[in-house]
N, C-alpha and C positions, 0 to 999 in steps of 0.2 A: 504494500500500500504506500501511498504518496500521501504529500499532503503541498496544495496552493495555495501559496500567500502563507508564512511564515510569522505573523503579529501576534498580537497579545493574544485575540481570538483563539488561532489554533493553539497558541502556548498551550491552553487549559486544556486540549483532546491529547497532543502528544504524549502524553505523559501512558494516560490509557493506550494508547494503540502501542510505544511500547512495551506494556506491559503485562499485554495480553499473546498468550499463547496462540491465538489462533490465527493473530495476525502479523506480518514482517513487516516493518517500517522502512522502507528501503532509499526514499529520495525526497526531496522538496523542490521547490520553487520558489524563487522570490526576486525583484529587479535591484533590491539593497543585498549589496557586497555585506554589511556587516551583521545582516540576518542568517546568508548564505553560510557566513565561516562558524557563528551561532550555532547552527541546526548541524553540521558537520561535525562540530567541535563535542555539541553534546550528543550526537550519538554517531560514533565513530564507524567508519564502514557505510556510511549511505554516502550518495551524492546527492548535487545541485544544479538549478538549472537558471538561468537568469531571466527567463522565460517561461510563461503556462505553455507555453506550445512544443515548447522544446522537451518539456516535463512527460506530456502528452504523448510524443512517437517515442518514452522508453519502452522497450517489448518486453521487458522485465516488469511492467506496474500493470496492475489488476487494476487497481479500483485507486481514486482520487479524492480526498479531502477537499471540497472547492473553499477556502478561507480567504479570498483575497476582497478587496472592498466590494459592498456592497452593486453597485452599476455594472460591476464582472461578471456579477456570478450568471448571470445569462450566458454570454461570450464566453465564459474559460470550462463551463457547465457541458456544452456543446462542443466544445473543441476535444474536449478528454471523449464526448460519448462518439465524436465521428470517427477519434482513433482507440475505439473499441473497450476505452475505457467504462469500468461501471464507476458511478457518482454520487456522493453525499454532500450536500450542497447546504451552507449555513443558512441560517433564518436573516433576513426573509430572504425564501426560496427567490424573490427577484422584487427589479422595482413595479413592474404593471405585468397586468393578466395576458399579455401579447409577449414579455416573454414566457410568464412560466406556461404559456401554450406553445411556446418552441422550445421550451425542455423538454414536456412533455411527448411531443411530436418527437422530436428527437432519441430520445427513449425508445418508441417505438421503432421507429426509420431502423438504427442499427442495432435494437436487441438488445440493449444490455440494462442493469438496473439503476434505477434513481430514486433515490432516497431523501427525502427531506429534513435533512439537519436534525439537530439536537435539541427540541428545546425541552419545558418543566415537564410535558406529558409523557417523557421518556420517564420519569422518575418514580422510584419506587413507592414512594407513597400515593401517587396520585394513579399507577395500575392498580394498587392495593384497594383503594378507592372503589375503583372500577369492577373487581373481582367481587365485592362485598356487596353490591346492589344487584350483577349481574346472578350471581350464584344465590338471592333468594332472602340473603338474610334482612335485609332493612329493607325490602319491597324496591318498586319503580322508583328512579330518580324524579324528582320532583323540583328541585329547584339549583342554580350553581352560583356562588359569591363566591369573586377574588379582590379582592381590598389590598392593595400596594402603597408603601410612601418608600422610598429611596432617596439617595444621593446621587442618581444615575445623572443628572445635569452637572453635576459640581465636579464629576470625575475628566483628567485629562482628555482631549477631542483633537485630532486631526484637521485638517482643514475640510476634506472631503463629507468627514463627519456631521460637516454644518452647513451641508446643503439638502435641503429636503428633500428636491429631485433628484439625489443620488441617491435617494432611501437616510438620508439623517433624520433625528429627529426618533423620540419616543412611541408611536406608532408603528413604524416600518421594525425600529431594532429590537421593542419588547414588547409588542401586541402578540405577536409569535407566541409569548410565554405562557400569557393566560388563555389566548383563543384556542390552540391547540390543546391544551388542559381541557379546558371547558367543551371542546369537540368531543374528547376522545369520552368524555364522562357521558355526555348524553347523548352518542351513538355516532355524530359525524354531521349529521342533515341540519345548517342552520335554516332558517326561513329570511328573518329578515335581522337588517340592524339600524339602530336607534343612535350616536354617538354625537360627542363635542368634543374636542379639543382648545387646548390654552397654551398659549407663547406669552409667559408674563416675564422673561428675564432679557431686560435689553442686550444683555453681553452673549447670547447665543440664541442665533436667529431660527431656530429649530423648534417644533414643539414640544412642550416639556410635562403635557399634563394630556390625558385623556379619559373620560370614561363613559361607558356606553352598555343599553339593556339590548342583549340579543334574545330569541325567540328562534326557538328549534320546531320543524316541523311539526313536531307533535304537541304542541305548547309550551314547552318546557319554557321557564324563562333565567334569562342569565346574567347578571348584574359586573362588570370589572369596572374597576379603577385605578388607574398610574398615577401619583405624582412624583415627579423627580427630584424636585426643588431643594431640597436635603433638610427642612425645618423640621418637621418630626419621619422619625421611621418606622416601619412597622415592625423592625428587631426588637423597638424598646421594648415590645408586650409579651417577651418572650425571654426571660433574664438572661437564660447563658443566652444569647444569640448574640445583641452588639459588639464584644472584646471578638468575635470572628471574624466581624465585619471589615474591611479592609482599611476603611475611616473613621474616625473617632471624632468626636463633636468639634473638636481642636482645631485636628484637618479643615472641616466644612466651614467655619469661621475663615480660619484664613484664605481659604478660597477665591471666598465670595470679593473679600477685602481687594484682593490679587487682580480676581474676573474686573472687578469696578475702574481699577486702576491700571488696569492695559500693563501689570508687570508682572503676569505669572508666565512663565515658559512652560508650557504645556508638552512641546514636541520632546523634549528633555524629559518630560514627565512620563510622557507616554514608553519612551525609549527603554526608561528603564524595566517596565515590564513587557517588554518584548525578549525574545531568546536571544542568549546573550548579557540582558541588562540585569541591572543589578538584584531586583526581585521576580527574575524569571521563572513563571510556575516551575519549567521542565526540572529547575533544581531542587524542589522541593520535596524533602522525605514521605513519601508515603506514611498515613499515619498504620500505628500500630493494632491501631483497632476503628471503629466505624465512627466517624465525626457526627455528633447530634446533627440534626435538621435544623434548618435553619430559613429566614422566608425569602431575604436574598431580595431577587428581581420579583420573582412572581408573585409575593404577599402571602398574603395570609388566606386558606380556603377551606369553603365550606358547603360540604355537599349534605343537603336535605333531601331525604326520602320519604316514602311512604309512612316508615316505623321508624325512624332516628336518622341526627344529623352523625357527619363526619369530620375531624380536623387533621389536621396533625399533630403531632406531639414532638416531643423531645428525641426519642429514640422509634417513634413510629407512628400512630395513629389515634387519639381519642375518639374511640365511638359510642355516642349515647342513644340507647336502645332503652326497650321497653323495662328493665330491668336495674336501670342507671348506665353512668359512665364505665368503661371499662378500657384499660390502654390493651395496645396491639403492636408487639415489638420486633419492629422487622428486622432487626439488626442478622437474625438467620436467615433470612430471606437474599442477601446482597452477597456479590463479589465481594472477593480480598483484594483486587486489582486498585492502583491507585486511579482515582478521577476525583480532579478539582473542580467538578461542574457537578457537584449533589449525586452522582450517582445517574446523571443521564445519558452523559458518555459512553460509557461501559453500554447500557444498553442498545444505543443506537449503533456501536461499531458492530454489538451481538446480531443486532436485525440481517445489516448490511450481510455480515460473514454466512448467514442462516442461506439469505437470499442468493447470496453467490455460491458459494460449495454445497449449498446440502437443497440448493434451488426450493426453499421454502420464498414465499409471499413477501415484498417488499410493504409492510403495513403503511409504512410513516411512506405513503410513496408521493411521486411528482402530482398527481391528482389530489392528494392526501394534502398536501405542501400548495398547491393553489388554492385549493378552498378556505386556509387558511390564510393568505395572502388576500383573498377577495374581501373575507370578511374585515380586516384589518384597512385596505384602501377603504372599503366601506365607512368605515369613521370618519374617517377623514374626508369625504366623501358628504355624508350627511351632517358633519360639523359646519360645512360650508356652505349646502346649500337647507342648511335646518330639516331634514325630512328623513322617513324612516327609505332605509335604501332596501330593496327585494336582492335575494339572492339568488346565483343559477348556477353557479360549477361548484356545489357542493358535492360530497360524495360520503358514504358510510363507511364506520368501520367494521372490517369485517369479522363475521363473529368466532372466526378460528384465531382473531388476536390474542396470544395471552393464554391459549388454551391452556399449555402446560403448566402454569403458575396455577399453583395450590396453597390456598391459606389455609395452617390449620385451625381446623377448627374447636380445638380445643383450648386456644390461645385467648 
């Protein structure tokens, strides 16, 4: 396996892809020389290519990491599948529904698989979720709340980052996290969406707040909301969670101080957590046992069913059923492999590897990954012209997702 575009983004996969047995980390790509010697340095015996296309005709790569900036990932998505490459392609799967209708096209064209990136619904709590209402015990899903506050605006940004129509902006890069959660829980088929967005910080032209009631086919309905802005987070509400978090209230004060006064250097900032720099995920010790949960990007969530809601917890899931609260520790449930992305990593290279050698179902596919995308422009969409927007290239999940995954139920 390969991996495109060599930045912060991929930092957080690499670690999992080497360190998983099933897969060989063999090369990258990137147009920065000091990414290139990075990725070489930390994992010895692979190459480099200074080029996606060059990356592309090795006949030694299976399958492709697409990580390079957002506006690419159409272009380098297609380029890997015309030379025979299969693709997992980061969130969002693209900027508008004309391309991820030529990725998907493309997919087909030359046969091989497409997989729609990483986001929270890979994560084990939110399948766990899903196993729990599907198998009977708390009845029909009934309702989906994800509630978010982050620091996601305060964090360093590239230039490209702060253009909407590259895909910048809090919609395109973390709508992903909650819509695909929220799809994967009630079944896949949204109907329609309802949204608004906010750009209240003069120092980054991007939008930095959204939130929107979606409506699934069958009525279901579904409430998210992002804020970025870094004034409160939704870590507070969760004690061990903020000392995880990568900033600390300190940080975000001086930021803002920085952002107002045109003297923060960012690209320095950003550098250092790129491979290579000085807090480069790939060097990061594996921990020695399963890091608590944490809400991170996606917030806080909350599935309502017929007979009890759902959350998360500490080490796994609070569910309250007819009988009270009861925790659910998934910690036997997960890999020992390292991923600094919550545990969705691991799953999504799992799918990829499933689909490619043992030819099982691409779930999280390029159809998967636009319906997602749809819904997401949709906000954005109906934030501007006020109105609920209809949906059409939705699609379901299907119900051999997940099969093998067994809760027990004595737990």
């Amino acid at each position: 396996m390969a991996v495109a575009g060599l930045g912060q983004g991929a930092g957080g996969v690499m670690p999992s892809m080497a360190a998983m047995p099933e897969i060989e980390l063999i090369a990258g790509a990137d147009i920065n020389p000091q990414m290139r010697r990075g990725f070489e340095q930390r994992y010895p015996g692979t190459r480099t290519y200074d080029t996606v296309a060059a990356l592309c005709r090795d006949p030694d790569v299976e399958a492709i990491w697409v990580a390079t900036p957002n506006r690419f990932h159409c272009e380098h998505a297609i380029e890997a599948m015309r030379n025979g490459k299969h693709v997992a392609v980061e969130k969002p799967m693209a900027i508008d529904l004309d391309e991820a209708d030529r990725m998907c096209a493309a997919a087909e064209r030359y046969g091989v698989k497409l997989l729609a990136g990483h986001t929270s619904s890979y994560g084990l709590g939110v399948r766990a979720m899903r196993k729990l209402s599907i198998d009977g015990e708390l009845g029909r899903v009934r309702s989906i709340f994800i509630w978010s506050y982050t620091d996601w605006m305060l964090r360093p940004r590239t230039a490209d980052e702060l253009v909407f129509e590259q895909g910048g902006g809090l919609v395109h890069r973390q709508g992903p996290h909650q819509i695909d959660t929220l799809r994967l829980l009630g079944g896949g088929k949204l109907r329609s969406v309802r949204g608004t967005t906010g750009q209240w910080m003069p120092e980054r032209p991007i939008p930095g707040f959204y939130t929107a009631y979606l409506e699934f086919e069958d009525g279901t309905p579904a409430t998210i909301l992002h804020n970025g802005y870094g004034y409160f987070l939704t870590a507070e509400l969760y004690p061990w969670a903020p000392p995880m978090h990568r900033y600390q209230e300190s940080h975000r004060i001086e930021f803002r101080k920085t952002l107002r006064s045109g003297a923060r250097d960012e690209e320095t900032e950003k550098a250092a957590f790129r491979i290579g720099g000085a807090q480069d995920k790939t060097l990061q010790a594996a921990p020695d046992e399963a890091p608590p949960w944490t809400p991170y990007d996606m917030g806080m969530l909350v599935l309502s069913c017929e007979r009890g809601d759902v959350r998360h917890s500490k080490y796994g899931l609070t569910i309250y059923g007819d009988e009270g609260p009861r925790e659910l520790d998934l910690r036997p449930y997960g890999r020992s492999e390292a991923d600094f992305e919550g545990g969705v990593t691991l799953q999504a290279l799992e799918e990829l590897h499933a689909a490619i050698v043992l030819d099982q179902p691409v779930y999280h596919s390029g159809e998967w990954g636009r319906a997602t995308l749809e819904a997401a422009l949709a906000i954005i969409e109906s934030a501007r012209d006020r109105r609920e927007i209809m949906l059409e290239r939705q699609v379901a999940m299907p119900p051999s997702y997940d099969a093998a995954f067994r809760l027990d139920a004595r737990v």
